[in-house]
C-alpha positions, -999 to 999 in steps of 0.1 A, spaced: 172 -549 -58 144 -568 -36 156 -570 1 170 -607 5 176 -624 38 216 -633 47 207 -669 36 194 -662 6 225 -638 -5 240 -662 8 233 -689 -18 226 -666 -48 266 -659 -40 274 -696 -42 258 -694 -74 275 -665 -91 310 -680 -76 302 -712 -93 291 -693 -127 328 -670 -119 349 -702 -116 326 -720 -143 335 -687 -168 372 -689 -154 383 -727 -169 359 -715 -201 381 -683 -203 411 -699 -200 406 -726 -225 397 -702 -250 429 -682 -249 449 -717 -250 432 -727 -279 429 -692 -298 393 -694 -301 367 -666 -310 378 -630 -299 345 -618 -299 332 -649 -275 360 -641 -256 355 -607 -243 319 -611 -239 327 -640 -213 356 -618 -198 331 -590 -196 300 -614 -180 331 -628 -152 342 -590 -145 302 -583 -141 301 -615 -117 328 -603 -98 317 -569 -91 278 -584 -82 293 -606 -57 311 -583 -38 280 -558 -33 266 -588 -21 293 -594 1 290 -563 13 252 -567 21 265 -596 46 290 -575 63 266 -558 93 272 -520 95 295 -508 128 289 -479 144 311 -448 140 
């Protein structure tokens, strides 16, 4: 990964939250209404991805403190 400054992890993380939320309400529709299975686990795969992305960038904020 490129070396990003804290403001622009910063907004790439607003972006994948708003993808991860945006994935969320599609996820959950699709299990009310049955849809396809297939679609399904792809987009619960995609928001699991999301997830773990965000917190490495997370991390990247977090400064490291001495031992």
């Amino acid at each position: 990964m490129d070396t990003l400054t804290p403001e622009q992890i910063t907004d790439l993380l607003a972006n994948l939250r708003q993808e991860h939320r945006d994935l969320d309400d599609k996820i959950q529709r699709m299990a009310a209404n049955g849809e396809d299975e297939l679609e399904f686990k792809r987009l619960k795969r995609r928001k699991l991805q999301l997830k773990d992305r965000i917190a490495k960038l997370e991390d990247m904020l977090i400064p490291d403190e001495p031992a």
